[in-house]
PASEBA-1860 file (N, C-alpha, C; in nm, 3 decimals):
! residues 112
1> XXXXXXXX> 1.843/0.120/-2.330/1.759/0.048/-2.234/1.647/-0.020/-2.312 ~ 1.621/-0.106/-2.276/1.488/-0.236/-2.332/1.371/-0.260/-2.238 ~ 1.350/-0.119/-2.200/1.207/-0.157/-2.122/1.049/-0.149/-2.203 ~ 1.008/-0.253/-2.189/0.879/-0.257/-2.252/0.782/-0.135/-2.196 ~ 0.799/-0.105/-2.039/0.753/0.032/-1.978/0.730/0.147/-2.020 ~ 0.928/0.111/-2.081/0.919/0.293/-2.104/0.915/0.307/-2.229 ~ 0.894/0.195/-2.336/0.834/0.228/-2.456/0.712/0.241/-2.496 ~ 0.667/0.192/-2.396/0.467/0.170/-2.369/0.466/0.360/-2.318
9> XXXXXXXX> 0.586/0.423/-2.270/0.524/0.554/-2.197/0.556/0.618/-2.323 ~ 0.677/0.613/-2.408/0.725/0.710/-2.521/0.606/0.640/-2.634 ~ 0.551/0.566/-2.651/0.474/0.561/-2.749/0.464/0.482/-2.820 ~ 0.630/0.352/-2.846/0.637/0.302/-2.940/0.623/0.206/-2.935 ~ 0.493/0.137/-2.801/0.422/-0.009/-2.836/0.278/0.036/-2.761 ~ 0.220/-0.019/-2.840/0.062/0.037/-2.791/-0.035/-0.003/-2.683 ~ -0.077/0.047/-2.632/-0.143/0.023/-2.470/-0.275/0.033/-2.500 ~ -0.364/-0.008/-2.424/-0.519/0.015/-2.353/-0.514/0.092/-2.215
17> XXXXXXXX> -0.461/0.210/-2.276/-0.425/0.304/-2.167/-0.592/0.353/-2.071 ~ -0.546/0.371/-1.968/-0.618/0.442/-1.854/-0.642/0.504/-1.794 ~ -0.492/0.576/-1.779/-0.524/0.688/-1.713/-0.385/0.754/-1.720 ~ -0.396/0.881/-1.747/-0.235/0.944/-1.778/-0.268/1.100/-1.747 ~ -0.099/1.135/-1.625/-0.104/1.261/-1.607/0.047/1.243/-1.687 ~ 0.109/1.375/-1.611/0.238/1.419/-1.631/0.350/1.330/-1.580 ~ 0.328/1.248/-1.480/0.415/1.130/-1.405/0.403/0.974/-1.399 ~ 0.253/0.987/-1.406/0.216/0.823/-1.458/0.086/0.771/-1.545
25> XXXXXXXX> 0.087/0.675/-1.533/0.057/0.648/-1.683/-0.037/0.492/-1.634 ~ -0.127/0.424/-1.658/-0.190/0.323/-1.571/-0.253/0.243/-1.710 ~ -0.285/0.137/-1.746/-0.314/0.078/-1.891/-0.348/-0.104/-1.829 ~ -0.442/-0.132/-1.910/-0.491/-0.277/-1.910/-0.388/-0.400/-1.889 ~ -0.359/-0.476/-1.830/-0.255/-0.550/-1.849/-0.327/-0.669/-1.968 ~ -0.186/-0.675/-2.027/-0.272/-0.799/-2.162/-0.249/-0.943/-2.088 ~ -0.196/-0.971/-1.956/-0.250/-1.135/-1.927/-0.324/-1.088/-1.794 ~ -0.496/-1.057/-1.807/-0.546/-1.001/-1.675/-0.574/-1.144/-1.577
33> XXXXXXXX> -0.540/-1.114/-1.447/-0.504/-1.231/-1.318/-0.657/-1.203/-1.273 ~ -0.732/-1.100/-1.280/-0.899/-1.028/-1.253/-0.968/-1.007/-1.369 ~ -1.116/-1.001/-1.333/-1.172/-0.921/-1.434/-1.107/-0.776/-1.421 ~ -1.084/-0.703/-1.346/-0.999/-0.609/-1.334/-0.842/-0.628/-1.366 ~ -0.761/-0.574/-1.414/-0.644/-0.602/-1.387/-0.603/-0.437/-1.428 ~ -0.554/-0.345/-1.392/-0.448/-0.244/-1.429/-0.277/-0.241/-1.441 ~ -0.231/-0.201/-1.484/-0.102/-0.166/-1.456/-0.051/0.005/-1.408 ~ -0.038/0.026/-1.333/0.043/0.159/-1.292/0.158/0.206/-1.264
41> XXXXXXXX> 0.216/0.317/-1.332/0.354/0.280/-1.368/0.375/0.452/-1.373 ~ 0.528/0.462/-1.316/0.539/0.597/-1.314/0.614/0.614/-1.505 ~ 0.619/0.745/-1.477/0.654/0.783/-1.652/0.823/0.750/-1.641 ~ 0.887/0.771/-1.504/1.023/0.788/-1.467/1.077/0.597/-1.475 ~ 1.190/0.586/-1.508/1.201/0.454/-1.520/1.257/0.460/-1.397 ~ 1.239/0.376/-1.286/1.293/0.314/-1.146/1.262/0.164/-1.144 ~ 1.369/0.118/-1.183/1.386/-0.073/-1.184/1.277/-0.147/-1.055 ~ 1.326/-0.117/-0.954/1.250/-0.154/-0.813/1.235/-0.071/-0.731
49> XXXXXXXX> 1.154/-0.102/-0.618/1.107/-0.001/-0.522/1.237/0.020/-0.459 ~ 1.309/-0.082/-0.469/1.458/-0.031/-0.365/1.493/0.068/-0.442 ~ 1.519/0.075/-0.555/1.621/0.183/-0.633/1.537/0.356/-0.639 ~ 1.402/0.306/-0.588/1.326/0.481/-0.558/1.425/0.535/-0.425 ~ 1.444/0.670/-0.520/1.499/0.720/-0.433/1.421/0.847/-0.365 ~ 1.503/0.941/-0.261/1.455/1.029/-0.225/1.340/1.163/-0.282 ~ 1.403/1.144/-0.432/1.307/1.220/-0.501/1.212/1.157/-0.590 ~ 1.203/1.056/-0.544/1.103/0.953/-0.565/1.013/0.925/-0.510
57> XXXXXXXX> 0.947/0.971/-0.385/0.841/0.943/-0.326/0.762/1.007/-0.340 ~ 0.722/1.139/-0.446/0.619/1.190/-0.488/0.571/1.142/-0.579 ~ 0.640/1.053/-0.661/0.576/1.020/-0.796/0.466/0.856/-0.738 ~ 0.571/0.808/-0.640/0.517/0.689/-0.542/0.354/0.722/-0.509 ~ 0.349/0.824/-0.423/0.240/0.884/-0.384/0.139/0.909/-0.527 ~ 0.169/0.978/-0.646/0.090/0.970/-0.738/0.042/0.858/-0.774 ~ 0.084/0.777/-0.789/0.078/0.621/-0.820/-0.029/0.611/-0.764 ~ -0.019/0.624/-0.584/-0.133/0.530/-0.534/-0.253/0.670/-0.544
65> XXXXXXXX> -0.264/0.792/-0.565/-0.376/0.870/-0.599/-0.435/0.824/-0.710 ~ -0.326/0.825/-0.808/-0.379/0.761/-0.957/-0.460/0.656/-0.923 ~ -0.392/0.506/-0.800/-0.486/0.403/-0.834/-0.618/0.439/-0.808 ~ -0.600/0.548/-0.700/-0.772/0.534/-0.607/-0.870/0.596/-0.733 ~ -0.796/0.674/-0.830/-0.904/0.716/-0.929/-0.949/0.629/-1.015 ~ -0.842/0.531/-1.070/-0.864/0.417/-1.097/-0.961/0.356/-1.104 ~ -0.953/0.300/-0.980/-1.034/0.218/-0.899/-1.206/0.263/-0.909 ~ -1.219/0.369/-0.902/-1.380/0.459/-0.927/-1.387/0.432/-1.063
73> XXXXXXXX> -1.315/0.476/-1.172/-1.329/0.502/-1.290/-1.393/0.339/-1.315 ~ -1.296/0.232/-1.294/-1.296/0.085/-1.319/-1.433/0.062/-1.244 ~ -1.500/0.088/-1.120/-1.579/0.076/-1.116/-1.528/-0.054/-0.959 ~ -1.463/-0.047/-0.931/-1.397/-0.172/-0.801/-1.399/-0.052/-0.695 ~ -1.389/0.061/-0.636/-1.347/0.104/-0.555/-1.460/0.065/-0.448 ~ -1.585/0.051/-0.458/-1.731/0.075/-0.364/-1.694/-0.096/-0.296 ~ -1.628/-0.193/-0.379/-1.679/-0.346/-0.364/-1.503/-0.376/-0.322 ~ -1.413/-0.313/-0.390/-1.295/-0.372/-0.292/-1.179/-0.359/-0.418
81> XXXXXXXX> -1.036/-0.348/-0.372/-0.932/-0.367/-0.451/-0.847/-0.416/-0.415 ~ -0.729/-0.487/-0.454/-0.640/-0.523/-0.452/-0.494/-0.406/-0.526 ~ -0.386/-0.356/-0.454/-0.303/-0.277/-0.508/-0.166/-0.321/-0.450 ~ -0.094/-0.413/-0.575/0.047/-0.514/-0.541/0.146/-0.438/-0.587 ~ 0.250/-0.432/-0.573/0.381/-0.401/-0.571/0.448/-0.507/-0.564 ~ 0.536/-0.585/-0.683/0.627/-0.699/-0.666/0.792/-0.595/-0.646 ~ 0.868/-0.655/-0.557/1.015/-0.604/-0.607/1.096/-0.674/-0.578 ~ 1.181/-0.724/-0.677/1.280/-0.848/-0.723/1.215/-0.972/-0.745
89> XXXXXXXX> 1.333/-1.053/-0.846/1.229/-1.166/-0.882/1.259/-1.283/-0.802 ~ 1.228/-1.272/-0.696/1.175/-1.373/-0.564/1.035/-1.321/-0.523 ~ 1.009/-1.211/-0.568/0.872/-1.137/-0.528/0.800/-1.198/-0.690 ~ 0.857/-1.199/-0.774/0.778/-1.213/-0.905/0.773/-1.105/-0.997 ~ 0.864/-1.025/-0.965/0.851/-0.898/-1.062/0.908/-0.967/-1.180 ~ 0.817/-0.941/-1.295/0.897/-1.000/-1.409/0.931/-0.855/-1.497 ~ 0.902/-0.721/-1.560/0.944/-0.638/-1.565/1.044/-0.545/-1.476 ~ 1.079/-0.508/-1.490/1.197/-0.406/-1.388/1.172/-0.278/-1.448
97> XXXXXXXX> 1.128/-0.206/-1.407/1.031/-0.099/-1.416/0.859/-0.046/-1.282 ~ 0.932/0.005/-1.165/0.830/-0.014/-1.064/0.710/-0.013/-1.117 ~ 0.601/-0.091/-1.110/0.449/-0.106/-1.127/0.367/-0.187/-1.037 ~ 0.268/-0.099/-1.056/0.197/-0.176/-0.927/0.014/-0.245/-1.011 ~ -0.005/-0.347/-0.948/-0.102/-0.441/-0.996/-0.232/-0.401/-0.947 ~ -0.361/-0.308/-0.998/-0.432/-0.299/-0.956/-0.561/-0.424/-1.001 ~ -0.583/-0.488/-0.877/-0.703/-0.626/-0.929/-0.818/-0.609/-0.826 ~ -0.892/-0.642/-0.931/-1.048/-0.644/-0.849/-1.174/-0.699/-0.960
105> XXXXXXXX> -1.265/-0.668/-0.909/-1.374/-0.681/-1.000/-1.451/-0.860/-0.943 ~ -1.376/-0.910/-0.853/-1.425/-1.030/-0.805/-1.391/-1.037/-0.666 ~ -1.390/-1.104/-0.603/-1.360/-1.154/-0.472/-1.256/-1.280/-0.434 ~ -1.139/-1.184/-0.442/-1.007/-1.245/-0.452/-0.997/-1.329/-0.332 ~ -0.852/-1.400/-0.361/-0.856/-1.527/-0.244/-0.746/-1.495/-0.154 ~ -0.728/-1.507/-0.047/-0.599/-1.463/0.058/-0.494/-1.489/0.000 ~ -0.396/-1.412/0.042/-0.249/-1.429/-0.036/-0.150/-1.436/0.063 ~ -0.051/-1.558/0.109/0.041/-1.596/0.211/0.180/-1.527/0.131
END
């Protein structure tokens, strides 16, 4: 497998990591869309949200605990966040590896 994800989780490309338990793993994105930008990403490789399966919705749930700590740590939680999920690339997912986009730090613009 050739995921940039899950070599960013085993070690063997280097991150501006953020925050890491036992299941996920959250790190700077290097083209930030915010002054904030995160990435959050479970440790488990799951291509898209379709392919989470049943024993997949705990690590889901970590994800979004992870972001809310995130979000305090980063310093966005008091003033506002943004927390995206792309899945398939009609959505824009350009990795395949579920991650979700934590942005903030400004006052983002509506999204149709």
């Amino acid at each position: 497998m050739d995921c940039i994800f899950c070599k960013i989780v085993k070690g063997e490309i280097p991150s501006n990591k953020i925050y890491e338990d036992e299941h996920v793993m959250a790190f700077h994105d290097i083209q930030p869309a915010a002054p904030v930008h995160a990435l959050i990403i479970p440790k488990k490789h799951i291509a898209t949200m379709n392919d989470a399966g049943e024993e997949d919705w705990k690590v889901i749930g970590d994800i979004h605990r992870a972001a809310q700590h995130i979000a305090k740590e980063l310093g966005v939680a008091e003033t506002g966040y943004r927390l995206v999920n792309n899945c398939g690339k009609d959505a824009g997912q350009v990795v395949f590896h579920i991650h979700y986009h934590l942005l903030g730090g400004k006052k983002l613009g509506l999204t149709h």
